[in-house]
C-alpha positions as CSV (number, residue, x, y, z in Angstrom):
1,X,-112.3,81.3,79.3
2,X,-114.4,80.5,76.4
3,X,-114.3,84.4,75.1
4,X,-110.6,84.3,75.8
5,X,-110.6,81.2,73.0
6,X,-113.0,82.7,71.3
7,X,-110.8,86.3,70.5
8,X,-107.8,84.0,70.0
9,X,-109.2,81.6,67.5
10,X,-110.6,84.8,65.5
11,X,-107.4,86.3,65.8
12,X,-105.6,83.1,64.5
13,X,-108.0,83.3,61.4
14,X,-107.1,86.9,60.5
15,X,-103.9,86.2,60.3
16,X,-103.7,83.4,58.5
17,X,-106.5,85.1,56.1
18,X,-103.8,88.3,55.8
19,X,-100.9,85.6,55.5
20,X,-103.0,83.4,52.4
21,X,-104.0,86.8,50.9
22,X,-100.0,88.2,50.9
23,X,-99.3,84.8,49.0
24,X,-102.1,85.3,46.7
25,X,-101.0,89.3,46.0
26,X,-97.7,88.3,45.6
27,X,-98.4,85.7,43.0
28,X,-100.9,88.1,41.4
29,X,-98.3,90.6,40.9
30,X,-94.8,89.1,41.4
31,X,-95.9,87.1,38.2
32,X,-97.1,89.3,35.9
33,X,-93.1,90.1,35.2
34,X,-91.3,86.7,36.4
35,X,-91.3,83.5,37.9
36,X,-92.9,83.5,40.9
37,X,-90.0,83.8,43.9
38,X,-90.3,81.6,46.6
39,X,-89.8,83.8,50.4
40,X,-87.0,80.9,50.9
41,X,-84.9,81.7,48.2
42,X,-83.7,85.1,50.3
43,X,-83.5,85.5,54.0
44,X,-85.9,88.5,55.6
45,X,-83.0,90.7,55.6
46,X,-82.2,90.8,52.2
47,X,-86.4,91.0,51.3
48,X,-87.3,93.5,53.7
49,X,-84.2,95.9,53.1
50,X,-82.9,95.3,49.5
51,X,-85.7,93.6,46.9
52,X,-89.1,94.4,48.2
53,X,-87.9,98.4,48.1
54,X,-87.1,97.7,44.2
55,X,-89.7,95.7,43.7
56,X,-92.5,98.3,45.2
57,X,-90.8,100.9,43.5
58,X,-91.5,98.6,40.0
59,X,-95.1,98.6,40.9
60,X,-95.4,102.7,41.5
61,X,-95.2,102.0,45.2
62,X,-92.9,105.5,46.7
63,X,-91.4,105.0,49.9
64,X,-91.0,108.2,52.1
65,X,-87.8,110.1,50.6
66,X,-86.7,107.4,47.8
67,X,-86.5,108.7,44.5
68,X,-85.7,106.0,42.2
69,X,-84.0,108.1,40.0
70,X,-81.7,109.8,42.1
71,X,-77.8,109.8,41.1
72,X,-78.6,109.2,37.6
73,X,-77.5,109.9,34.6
74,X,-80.1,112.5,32.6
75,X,-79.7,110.6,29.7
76,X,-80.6,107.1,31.9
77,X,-83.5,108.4,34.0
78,X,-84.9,109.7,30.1
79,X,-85.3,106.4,29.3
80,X,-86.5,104.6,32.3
81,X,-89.1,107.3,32.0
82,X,-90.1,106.3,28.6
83,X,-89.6,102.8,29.4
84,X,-92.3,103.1,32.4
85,X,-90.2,101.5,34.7
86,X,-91.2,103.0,37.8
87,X,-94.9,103.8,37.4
88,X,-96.1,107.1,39.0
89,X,-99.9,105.7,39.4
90,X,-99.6,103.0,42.1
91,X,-100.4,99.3,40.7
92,X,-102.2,98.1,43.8
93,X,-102.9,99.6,47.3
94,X,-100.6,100.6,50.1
95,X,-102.5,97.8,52.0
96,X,-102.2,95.0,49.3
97,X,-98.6,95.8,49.2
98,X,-98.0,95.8,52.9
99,X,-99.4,92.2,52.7
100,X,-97.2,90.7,50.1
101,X,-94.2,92.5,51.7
102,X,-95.2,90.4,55.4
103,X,-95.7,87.5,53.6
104,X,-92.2,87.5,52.9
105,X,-90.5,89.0,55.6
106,X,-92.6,86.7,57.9
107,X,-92.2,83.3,55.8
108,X,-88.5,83.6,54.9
109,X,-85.5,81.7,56.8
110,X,-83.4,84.4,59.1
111,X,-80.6,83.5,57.3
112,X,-79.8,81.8,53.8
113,X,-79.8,78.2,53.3
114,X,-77.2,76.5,53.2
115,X,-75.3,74.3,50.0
116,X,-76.7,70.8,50.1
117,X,-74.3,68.0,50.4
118,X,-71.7,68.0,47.3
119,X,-69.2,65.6,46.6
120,X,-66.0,66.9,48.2
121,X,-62.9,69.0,46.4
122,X,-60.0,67.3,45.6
123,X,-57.1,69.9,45.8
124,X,-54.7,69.1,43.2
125,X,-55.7,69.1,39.4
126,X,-53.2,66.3,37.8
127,X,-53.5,67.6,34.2
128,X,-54.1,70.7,34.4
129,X,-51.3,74.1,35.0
130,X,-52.5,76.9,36.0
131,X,-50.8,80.3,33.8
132,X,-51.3,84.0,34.5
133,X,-51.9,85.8,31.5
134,X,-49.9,89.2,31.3
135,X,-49.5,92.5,29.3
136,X,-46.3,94.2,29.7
137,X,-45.8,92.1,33.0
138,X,-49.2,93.0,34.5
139,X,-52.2,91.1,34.6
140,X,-55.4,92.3,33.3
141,X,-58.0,93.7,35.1
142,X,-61.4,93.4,34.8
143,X,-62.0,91.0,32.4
144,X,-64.4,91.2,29.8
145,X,-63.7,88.3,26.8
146,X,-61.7,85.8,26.8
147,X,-61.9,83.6,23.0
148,X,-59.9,81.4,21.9
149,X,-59.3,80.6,17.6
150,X,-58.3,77.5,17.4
151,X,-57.6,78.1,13.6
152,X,-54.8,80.3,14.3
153,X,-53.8,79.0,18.2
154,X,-54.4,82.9,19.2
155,X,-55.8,83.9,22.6
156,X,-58.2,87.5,22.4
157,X,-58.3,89.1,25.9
158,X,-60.8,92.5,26.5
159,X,-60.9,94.4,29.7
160,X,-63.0,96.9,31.2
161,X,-60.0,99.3,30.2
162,X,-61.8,99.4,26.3
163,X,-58.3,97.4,25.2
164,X,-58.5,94.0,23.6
165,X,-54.9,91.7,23.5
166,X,-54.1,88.8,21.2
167,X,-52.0,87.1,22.8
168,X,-50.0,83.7,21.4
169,X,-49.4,80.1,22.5
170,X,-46.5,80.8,24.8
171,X,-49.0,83.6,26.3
172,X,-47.0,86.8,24.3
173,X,-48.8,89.9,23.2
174,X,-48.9,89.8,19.0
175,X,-51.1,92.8,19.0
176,X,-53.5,95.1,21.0
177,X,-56.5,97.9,19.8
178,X,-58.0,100.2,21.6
179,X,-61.7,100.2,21.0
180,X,-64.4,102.2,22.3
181,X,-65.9,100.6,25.0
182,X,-65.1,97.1,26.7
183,X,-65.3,94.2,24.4
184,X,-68.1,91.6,25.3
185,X,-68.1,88.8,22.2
186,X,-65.7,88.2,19.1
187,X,-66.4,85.4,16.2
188,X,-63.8,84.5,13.6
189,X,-65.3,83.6,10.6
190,X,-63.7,81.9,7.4
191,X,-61.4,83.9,5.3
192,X,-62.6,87.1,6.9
193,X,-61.1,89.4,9.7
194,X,-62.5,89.0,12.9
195,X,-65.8,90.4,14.0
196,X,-65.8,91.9,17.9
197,X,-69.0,93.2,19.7
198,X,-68.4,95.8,22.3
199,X,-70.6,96.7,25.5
200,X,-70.9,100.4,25.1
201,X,-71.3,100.7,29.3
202,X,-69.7,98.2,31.3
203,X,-71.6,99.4,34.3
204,X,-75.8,98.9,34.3
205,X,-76.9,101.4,31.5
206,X,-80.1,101.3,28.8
207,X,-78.1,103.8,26.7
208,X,-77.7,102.1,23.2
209,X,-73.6,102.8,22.8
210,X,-72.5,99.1,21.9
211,X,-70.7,98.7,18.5
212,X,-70.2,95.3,15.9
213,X,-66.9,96.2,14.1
214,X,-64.5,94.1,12.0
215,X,-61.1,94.0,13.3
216,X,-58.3,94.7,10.7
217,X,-55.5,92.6,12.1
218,X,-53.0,93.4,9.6
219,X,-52.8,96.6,11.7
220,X,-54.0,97.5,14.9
221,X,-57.2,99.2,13.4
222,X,-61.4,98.7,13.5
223,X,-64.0,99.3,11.4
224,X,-67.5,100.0,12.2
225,X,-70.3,97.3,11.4
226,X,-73.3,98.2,13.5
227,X,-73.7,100.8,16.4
228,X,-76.5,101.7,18.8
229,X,-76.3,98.2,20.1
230,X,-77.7,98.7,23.6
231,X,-75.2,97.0,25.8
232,X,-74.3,94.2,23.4
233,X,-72.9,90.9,24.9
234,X,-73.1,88.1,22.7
235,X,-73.8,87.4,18.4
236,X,-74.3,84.7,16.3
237,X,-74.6,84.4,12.1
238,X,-76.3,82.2,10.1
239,X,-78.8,82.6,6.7
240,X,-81.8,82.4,8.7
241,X,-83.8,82.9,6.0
242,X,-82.3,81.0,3.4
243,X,-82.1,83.7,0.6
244,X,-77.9,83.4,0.4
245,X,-76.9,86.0,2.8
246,X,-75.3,86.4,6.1
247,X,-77.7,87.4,8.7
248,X,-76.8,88.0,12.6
249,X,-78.7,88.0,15.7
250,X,-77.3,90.3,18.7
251,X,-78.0,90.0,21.9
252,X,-79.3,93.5,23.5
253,X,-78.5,92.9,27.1
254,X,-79.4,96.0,28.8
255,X,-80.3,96.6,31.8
256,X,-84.3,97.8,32.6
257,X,-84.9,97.2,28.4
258,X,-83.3,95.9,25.7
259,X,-84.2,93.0,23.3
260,X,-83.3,90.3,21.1
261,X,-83.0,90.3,17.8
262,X,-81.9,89.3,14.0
263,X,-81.1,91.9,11.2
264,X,-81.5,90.6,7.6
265,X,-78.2,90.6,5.8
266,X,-76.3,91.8,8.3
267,X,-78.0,95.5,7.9
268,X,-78.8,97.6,10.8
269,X,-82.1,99.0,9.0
270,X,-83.0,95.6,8.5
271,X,-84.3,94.6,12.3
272,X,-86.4,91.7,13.2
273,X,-87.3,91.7,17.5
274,X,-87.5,88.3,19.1
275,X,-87.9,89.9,22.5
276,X,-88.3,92.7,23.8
277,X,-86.7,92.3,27.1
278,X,-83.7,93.2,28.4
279,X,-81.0,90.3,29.5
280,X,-80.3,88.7,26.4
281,X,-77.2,86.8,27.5
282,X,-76.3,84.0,25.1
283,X,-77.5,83.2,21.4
284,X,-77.1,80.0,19.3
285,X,-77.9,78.9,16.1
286,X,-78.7,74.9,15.9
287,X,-81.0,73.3,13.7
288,X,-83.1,72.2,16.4
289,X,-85.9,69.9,14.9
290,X,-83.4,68.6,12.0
291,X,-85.0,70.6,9.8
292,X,-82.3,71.5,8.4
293,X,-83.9,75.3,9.2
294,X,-81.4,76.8,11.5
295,X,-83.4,78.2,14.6
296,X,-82.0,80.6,17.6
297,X,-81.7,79.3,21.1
298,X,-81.8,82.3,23.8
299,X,-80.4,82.6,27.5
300,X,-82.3,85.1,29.3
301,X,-81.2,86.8,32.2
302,X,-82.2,90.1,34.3
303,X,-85.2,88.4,36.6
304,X,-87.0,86.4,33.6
305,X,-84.3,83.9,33.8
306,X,-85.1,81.2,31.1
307,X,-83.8,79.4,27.8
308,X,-86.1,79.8,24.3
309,X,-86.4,78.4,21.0
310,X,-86.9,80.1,18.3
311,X,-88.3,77.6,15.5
312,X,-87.6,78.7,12.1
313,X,-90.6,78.6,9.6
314,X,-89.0,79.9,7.1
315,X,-89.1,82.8,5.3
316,X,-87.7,84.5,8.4
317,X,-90.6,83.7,10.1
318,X,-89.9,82.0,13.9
319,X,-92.2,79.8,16.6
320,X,-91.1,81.0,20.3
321,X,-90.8,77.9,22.4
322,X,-90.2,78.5,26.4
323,X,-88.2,75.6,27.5
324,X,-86.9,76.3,30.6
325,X,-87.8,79.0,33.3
326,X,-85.9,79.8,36.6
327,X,-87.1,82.1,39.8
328,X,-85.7,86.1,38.9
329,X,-83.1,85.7,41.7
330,X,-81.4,82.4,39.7
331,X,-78.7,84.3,38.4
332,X,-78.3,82.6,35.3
333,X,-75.0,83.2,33.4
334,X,-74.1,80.6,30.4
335,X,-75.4,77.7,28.7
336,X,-74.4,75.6,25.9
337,X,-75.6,72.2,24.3
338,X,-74.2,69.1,24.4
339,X,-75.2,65.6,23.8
340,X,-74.2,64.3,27.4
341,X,-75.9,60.5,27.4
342,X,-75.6,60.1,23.3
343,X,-79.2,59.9,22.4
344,X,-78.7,62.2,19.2
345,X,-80.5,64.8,21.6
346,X,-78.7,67.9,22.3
347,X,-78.9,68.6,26.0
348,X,-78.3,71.7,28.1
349,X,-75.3,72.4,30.3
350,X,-76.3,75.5,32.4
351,X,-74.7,77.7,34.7
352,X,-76.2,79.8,37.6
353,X,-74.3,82.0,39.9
354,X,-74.7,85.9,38.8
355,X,-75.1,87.7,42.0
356,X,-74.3,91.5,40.6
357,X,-78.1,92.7,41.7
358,X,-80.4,93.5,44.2
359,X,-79.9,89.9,46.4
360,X,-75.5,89.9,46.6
361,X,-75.8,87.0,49.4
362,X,-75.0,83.2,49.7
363,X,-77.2,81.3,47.4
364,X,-77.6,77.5,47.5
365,X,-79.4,76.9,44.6
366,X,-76.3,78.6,42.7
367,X,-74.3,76.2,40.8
368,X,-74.2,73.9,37.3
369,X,-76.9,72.0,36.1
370,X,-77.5,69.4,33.7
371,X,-81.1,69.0,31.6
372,X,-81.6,66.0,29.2
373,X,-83.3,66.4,26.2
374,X,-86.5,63.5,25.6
375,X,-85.9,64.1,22.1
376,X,-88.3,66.7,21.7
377,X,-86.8,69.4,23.0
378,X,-88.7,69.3,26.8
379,X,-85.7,69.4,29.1
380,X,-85.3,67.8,32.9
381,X,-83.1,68.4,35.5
382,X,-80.4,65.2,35.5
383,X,-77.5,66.4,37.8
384,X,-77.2,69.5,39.9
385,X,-74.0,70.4,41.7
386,X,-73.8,73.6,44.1
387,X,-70.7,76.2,43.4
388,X,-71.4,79.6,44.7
389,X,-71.2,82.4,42.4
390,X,-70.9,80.2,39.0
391,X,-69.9,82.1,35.9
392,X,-69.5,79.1,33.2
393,X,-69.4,75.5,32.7
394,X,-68.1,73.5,29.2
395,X,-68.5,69.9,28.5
396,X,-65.5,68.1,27.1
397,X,-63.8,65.0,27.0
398,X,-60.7,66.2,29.0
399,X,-58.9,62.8,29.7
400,X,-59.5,61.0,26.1
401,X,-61.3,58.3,27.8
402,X,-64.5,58.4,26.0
403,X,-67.1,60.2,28.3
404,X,-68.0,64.0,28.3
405,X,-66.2,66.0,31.8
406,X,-67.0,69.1,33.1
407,X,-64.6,72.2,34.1
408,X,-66.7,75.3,35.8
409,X,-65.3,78.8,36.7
410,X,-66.7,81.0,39.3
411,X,-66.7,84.7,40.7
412,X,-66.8,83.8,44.2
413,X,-64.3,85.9,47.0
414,X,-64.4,83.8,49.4
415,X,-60.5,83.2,50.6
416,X,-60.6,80.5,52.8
417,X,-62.1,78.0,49.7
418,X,-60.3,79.3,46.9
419,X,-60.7,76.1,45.1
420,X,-64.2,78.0,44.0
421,X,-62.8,79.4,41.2
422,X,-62.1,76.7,39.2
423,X,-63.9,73.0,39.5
424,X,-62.7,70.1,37.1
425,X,-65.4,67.3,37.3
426,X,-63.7,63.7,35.9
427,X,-66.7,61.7,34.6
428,X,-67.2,58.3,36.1
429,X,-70.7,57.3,34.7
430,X,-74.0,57.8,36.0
431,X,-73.7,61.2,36.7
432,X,-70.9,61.1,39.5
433,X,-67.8,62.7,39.0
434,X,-64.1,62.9,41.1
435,X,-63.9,66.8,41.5
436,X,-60.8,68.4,41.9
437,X,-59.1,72.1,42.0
438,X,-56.2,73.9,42.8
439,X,-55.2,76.8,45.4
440,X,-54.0,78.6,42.5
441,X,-57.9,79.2,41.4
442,X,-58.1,82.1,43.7
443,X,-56.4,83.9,41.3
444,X,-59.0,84.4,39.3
């Protein structure tokens, strides 16, 4: 009896020696790219079959018969080889890795979590009508912008199709261009034509293809302002360093690289890198510290999910500031500032719910979030509501009664809730709000 406790004590203590030395790998290594994932945030399924595969294959670990760059473009597996992606010298050992992926397979929930309790869904929207926005009597697929100028009341619609639409208060077509790849972003500054930002590849790509262009819209024509813009999906313009001209900062999205980063009078040659990492998903300019400096607030996306400051110095010389930092399977998607409890501080409204990678499940911690700035721009978590598959969420006072509401869309097929789509959250104080949708969100 005794050797019988003996052997099963010792084989208690290996395992949980393996099991504390996967954790340990896994932060080792997980975190020398990202946050470090929690095995709860997937179920084993979606570990063992879908992200541990890409993962190894990140850390030069080849599985028997997968080729990483199989089905791709020439062009694309050129510059994932010059990127380094997939390493062909192993990182760690087959052993180390077979730990980390049992630490995760073993410790995650068979199936995802599910949402915590929400406050419940109102189906009727009392000020709000829903309208379907047409081109020649068909809707428009595959959206890519949607902007609207409230100088001029006009609506600009781009879809995957390379067209962009302006479209007028009673929903007509004014005018359309064909461009040459999806538009992504469009600003319309004062007394010139508009500026427009297209993607270059809609689909997942690290070729630079991506144009800025002024639009001409006397007549349905473009011209070019920047190219080689790898997969370009947001801009912003400002003087960042105060010597009287324009400069702009672009948002290199793509896909295993890309970067942020400002160009110094608006000239190509002129580049200034921020980051260089890809999933640049949202610039503003705000003069953060009241300065009056104006400094460039980053959303970051593509598994080192987080929001930045960059401090201007001066002299167009920045101080990076991390401010907030989310696990790689967040999804974050859009964020913008707003003074929610009127303290002067601007705080962040942030959405969660991309699910277009290696992880396309259910995701409780998807949703809207709320963090309150202390004044100093160090941000906590005030209010958290859970919407599957969140795309954006904008802060305004939508019934005039003198607090800040919330309306959130989402990319969420799910057909027995179609009140996903689109949440209107009624602010009551305190952080509780009357939420209400309509059947008509399923329309997209």
């Amino acid at each position: 009896m005794t050797s019988k406790i003996t052997g099963l004590l010792i084989t208690l203590f290996w395992a949980t020696n393996a099991f504390s030395q996967g954790k340990q790998l896994a932060l080792t290594h997980c975190q020398s790219c990202h946050l470090y994932p929690e095995p709860a945030l997937l179920d084993k399924k979606t570990w063992a079959n879908s992200v541990l595969p890409n993962m190894g294959l990140r850390l030069g670990i080849k599985d028997a018969g997968k080729n990483p760059y199989e089905d791709l473009d020439p062009k694309e597996e050129a510059l994932l080889r010059q990127a380094g992606t997939y390493p062909e010298t192993p990182q760690l050992s087959q052993e180390a890795w077979k730990q980390i992926v049992d630490f995760y397979v073993q410790t995650a929930p068979e199936s995802p979590l599910p949402q915590p309790k929400h406050a419940p869904i109102v189906p009727t929207l009392a000020q709000f009508e829903a309208l379907e926005v047409k081109v020649h009597d068909k809707p428009i697929p595959q959206t890519s912008l949607l902007k609207f100028n409230p100088k001029n009341g006009i609506l600009y619609v781009g879809d995957a199709q390379n067209e962009l639409y302006e479209v007028d208060s009673l929903l007509q077509l004014r005018m359309a261009w064909n461009v040459d790849s999806p538009p992504s972003a469009i600003s319309f500054p004062t007394n010139t034509p508009p500026r427009l930002l297209t993607i270059g590849s809609f689909r997942p790509s690290d070729q630079a293809l991506g144009k800025l262009i002024v639009l001409d819209t006397a007549v349905a024509n473009a011209t070019l302002y920047f190219d080689a813009i790898q997969r370009g999906v947001d801009f912003a313009t400002a003087d960042l360093n105060q010597d009287g001209r324009e400069d702009v900062v672009i948002c290199h999205f793509g896909n295993n690289t890309g970067q942020l980063a400002w160009y110094e009078g608006m000239l190509p040659e002129k580049e200034h890198i921020l980051l260089a990492l890809p999933g640049a998903r949202r610039v503003e300019i705000r003069d953060m510290n009241n300065d009056k400096k104006p400094d460039i607030v980053v959303l970051m996306a593509q598994a080192r999910e987080s929001i930045h400051i960059f401090y201007n110095l001066g002299k167009g010389q920045f101080r990076e500031k991390l401010v907030l930092q989310f696990p790689p399977v967040y999804g974050v998607s859009y964020f913008e500032f707003v003074d929610f409890n009127k303290d002067g501080a601007l705080d962040i409204l942030l959405t969660n719910g991309d699910n277009w990678d290696y992880s396309a499940i259910s995701k409780n911690y998807h949703g809207i979030r709320l963090f309150l700035n202390d004044g100093k721009d160090n941000f906590k978590e005030a209010w958290f509501y859970p919407l599957y598959g969140t795309s954006k969420a904008v802060a305004r006072d939508f019934d005039n009664d003198g607090d800040l509401d919330i309306a959130a869309i989402s990319f969420y097929d799910d057909l027995d809730r179609p009140e996903q789509g689109f949440l209107y959250f009624s602010n009551k104080g305190n952080f509780q709000f009357d939420v209400s949708s309509t059947p008509a969100a399923a329309a997209g």
